[in-house]
TIVOMI-606522 format. One line per 5 residues: their letters; for each residue x, y, z of C-alpha. Coordinates in pm, whole numbers. Layout:
N
a = X,Y,Z  ...
END
This chain:
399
xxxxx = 13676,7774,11298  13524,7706,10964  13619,7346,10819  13905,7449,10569  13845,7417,10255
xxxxx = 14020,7116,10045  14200,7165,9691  14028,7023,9439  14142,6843,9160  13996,6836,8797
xxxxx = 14055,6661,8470  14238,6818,8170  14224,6770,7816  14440,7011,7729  14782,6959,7534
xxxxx = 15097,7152,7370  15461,7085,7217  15745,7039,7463  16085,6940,7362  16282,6695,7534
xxxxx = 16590,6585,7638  16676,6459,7312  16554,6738,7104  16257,6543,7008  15895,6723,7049
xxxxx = 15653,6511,7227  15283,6609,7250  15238,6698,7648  14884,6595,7801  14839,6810,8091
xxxxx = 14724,6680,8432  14405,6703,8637  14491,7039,8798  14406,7153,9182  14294,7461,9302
xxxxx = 14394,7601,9648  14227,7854,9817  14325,8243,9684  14360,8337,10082  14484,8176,10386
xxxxx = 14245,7878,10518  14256,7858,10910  14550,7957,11097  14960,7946,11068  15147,7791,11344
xxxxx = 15528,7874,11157  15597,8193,11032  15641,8192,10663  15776,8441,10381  15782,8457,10067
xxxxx = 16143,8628,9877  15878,8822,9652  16010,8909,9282  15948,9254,9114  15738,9283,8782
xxxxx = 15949,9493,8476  15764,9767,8302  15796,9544,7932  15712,9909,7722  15931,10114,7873
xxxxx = 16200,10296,7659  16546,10178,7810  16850,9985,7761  16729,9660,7977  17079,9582,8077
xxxxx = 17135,9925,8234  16845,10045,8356  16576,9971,8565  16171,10025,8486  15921,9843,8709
xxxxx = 15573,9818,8709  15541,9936,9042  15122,9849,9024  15159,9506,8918  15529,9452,9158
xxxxx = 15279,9585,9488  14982,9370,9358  15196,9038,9356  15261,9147,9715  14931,9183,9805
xxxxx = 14846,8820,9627  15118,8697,9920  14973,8892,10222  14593,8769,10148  14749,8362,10174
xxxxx = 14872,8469,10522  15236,8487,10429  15488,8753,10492  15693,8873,10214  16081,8958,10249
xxxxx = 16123,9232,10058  16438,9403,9810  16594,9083,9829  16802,8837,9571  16469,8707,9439
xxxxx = 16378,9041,9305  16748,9025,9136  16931,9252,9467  17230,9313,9295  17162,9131,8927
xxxxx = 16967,9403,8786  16814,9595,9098  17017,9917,9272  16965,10023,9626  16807,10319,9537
xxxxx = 16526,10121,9369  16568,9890,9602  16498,10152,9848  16184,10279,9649  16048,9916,9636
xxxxx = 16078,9866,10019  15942,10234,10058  15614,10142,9863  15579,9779,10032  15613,9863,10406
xxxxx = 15349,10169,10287  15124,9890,10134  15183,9645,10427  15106,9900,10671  14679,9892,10645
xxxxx = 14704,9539,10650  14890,9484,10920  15074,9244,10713  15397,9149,10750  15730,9253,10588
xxxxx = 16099,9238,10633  16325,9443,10380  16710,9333,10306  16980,9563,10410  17306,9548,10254
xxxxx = 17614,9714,10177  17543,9701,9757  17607,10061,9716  17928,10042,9824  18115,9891,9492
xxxxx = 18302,9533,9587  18671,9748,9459  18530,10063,9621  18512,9862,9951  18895,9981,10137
xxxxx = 18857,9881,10503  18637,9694,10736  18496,10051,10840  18382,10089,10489  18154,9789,10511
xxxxx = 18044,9931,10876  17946,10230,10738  17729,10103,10410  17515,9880,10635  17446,10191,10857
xxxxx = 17343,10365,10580  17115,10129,10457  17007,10031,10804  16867,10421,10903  16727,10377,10545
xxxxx = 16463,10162,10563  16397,10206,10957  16321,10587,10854  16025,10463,10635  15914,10225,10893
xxxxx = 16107,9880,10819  16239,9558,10971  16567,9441,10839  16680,9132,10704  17078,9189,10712
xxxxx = 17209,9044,10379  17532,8922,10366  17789,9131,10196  18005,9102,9896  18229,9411,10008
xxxxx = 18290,9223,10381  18323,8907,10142  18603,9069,9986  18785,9223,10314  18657,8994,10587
xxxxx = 18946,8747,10673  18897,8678,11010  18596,8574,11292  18715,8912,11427  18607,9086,11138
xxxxx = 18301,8954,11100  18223,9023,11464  18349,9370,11474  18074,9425,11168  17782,9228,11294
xxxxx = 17822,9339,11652  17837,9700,11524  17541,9700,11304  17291,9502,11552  17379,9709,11868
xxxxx = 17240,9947,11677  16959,9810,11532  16560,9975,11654  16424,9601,11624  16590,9271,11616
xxxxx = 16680,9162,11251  16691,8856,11057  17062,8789,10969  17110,8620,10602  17361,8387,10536
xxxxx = 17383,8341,10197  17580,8082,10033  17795,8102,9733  17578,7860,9493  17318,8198,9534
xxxxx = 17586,8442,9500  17939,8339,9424  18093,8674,9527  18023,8545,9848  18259,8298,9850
xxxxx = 18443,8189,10219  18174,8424,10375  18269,8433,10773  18639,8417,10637  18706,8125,10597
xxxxx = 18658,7856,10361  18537,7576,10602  18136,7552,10632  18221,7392,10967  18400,7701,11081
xxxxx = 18185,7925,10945  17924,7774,11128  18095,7802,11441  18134,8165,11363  17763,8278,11241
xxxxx = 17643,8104,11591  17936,8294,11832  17825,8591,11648  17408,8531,11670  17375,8377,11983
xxxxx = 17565,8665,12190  17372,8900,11977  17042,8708,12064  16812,8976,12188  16926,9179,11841
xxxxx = 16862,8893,11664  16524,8759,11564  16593,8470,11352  16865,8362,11122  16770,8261,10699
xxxxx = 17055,7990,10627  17099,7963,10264  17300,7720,10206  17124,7396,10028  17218,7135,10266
xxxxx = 16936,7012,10555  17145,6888,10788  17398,7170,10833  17047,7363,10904  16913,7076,11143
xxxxx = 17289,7152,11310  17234,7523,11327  16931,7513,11443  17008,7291,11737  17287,7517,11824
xxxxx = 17107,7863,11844  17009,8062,12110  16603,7936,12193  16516,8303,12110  16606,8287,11818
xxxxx = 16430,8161,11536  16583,7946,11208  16428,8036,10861  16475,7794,10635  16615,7909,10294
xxxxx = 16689,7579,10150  16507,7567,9873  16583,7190,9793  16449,7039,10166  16267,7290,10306
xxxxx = 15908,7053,10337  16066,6853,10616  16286,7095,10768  15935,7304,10855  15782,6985,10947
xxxxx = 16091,6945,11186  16137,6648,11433  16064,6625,11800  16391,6834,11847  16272,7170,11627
xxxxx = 16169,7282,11344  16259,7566,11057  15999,7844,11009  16058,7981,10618  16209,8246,10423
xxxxx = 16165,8118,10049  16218,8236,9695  15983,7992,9583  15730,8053,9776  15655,8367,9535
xxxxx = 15592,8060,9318  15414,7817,9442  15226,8072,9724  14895,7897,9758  14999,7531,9770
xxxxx = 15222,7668,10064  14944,7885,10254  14763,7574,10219  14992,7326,10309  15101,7561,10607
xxxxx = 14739,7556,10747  14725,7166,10757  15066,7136,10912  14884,7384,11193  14561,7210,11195
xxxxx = 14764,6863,11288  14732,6723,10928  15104,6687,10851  14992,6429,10606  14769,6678,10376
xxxxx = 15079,6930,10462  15358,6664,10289  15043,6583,10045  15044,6941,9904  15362,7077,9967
xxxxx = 15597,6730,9874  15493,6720,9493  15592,7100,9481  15981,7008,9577  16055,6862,9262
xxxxx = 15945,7171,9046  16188,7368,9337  16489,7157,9284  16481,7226,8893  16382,7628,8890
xxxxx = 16691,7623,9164  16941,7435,8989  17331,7490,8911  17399,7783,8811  17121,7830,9120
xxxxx = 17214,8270,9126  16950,8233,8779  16666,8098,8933  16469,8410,8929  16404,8376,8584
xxxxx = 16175,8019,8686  16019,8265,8960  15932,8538,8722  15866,8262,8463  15546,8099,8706
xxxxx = 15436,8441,8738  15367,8489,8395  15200,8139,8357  14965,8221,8654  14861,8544,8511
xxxxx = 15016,8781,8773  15162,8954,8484  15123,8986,8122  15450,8919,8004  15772,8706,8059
xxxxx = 16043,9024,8106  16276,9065,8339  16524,9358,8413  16832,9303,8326  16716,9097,8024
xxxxx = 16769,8803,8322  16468,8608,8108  16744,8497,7875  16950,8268,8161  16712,7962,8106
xxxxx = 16701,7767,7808  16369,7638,7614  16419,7287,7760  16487,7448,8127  16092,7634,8082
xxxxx = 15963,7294,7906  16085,7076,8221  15960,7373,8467  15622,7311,8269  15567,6992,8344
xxxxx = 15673,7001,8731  15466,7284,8768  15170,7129,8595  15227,6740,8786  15222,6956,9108
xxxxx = 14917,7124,9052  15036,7439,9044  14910,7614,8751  14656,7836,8908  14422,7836,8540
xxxxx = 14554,7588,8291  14401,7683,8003  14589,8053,8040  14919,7903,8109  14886,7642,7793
xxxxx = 14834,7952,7599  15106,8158,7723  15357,7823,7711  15257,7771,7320  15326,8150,7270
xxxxx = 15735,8116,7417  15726,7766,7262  15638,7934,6955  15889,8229,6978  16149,7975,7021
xxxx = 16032,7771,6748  15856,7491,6847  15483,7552,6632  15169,7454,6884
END
């Protein structure tokens, strides 16, 4: 194997506007930047994906709120950034704004296009299946729910995709009971071609999916998501907990069938729950790893090499920039995702469908800035400087 090769770090001189805290502008000095290989270094010993995010078409004629217009070149390239680092990509999910701006039938097109893509590659990719065409006050009956997974479901295995089973607002809504929930799930995966990745999704994402399981107890609803995945174990090939807290994942984890894999989705912990202990470990299923793809591919290959210290080195100083892009209200974090994307030149502007750039304020982006920068995560600093004076600028704060 060749020796991998090592970030490396340079000086900066470069400098912008940034307000703070106390509306005050300060003069920011950026940091000596690293650079991290553009594909994957080595090998992977955990399986990783990246939530990927979809790029807007900025000059198309629409109403932004109501329609949808994607650059579909740009949305497949981003994938294909992810797939050369050696990382999966877990496709049509919240992180490219699954029900905040995205339909199932685009959602549909989007997974069409990225299995299609994936496919030459041999790369991999998981696409979310939910229940989103079926409207929350549509939803009448537990058989209603049954049905709009199945639908989805023979969907995207007709065009030659895995499933990631996304929770459900509609079962949300009518779910009251661990009988309820198991009549669904047990439905659903007995039919299933290929075991699935079950999403459990917690209300700080999404808070229409409030006292998901039916009940309002994380401690029962834990109980309830392992009954149902561990006697569903050879349906079921992993399970992405959501939920922002490490130990109820440590817990899970523990507690699952050994065929069955956790994901972590906790975008606050997740360096040591992939690390893990001598007890387990978390592969990952991460929104921001769309940001922050590299320093992960790399920090993924040390962890496999034995290097857990150049694995915490790379991927620790990246945790701080993930706590603040997935802070309260946490469902608007895509706009920090889409927001890195623009700064790292995977697109060429900073517009989301939906209008969703608009749920961040100026000091949010100025604070993102800095992590991002301090982490080394701006992939060419001198074109994110640029394209940080131009929003600064837009928002009023002169370079």
């Amino acid at each position: 194997m060749n020796k991998p090769v090592m970030p490396t770090s340079t000086g900066s001189t470069l400098s912008l506007k940034l307000p703070k805290a106390d509306r005050s502008i300060e003069t920011y000095r950026l940091a000596a930047s690293r650079t991290f290989p553009a594909k994957l270094d080595g090998t992977l010993n955990r399986i990783a994906f990246s939530a990927a995010h979809i790029v807007a078409d900025p000059l198309a004629e629409c109403d932004p709120w109501l329609n949808q217009t994607i650059d579909w070149d740009r949305t497949i390239a981003f994938r294909e950034h992810v797939w050369d680092l050696g990382l999966g990509v877990a496709e049509a999910m919240d992180t490219a704004q699954r029900g905040m701006g995205m339909d199932w039938p685009t959602s549909l097109e989007l997974i069409t296009r990225s299995v299609a893509a994936a496919k030459p590659r041999g790369a991999l990719v998981f696409s979310g299946a939910g229940t989103d065409h079926l409207a929350v006050e549509d939803a009448r009956s537990i058989d209603d729910v049954i049905r709009a997974y199945e639908q989805q479901f023979e969907a995207i295995e007709k065009v030659g995709g895995r499933i990631i089973m996304m929770a459900s607002r509609a079962l949300a809504k009518l779910g009251k009971s661990a009988e309820d929930y198991g009549r669904v799930y047990d439905r659903i995966l007995s039919q299933s071609k290929q075991p699935v990745i079950i999403h459990w999704l917690g209300d700080m994402f999404d808070p229409a999916l409030a006292n998901y399981w039916g009940t309002s107890s994380l401690d029962t609803a834990m109980d309830i998501a392992v009954d149902v995945i561990n006697r569903n174990a050879a349906k079921v090939d992993g399970v992405k907990v959501s939920l922002l807290d490490a130990q109820r994942e440590i817990d899970m984890r523990r507690r699952l069938d050994p065929k069955v894999k956790m994901y972590t989705g906790d975008d606050f912990n997740y360096a040591e729950l992939i690390a893990g202990d001598d007890k387990g470990f978390s592969h990952a299923l991460l929104g921001i790893f769309d940001a922050i793809a590299p320093a992960a591919s790399y920090a993924l290959s040390r962890l496999a090499a034995g290097d857990e210290v150049g694995f915490h080195d790379v991927l620790g100083p990246t945790v701080p920039l993930s706590r603040h892009i997935f802070k309260a209200p946490t469902r608007f974090y895509k706009t920090g995702i889409v927001f890195m994307a623009y700064l790292n030149g995977h697109q060429d502007h900073f517009t989301m469908i939906g209008g969703q750039e608009s749920t961040r304020s100026t000091q949010h982006l100025a604070e993102l800035f800095r992590l991002a920068d301090k982490a080394g995560l701006l992939a060419n600093p001198e074109l994110a400087t640029q394209r940080m004076k131009a929003i600064m600028a837009a928002r009023g704060i002169e370079a």
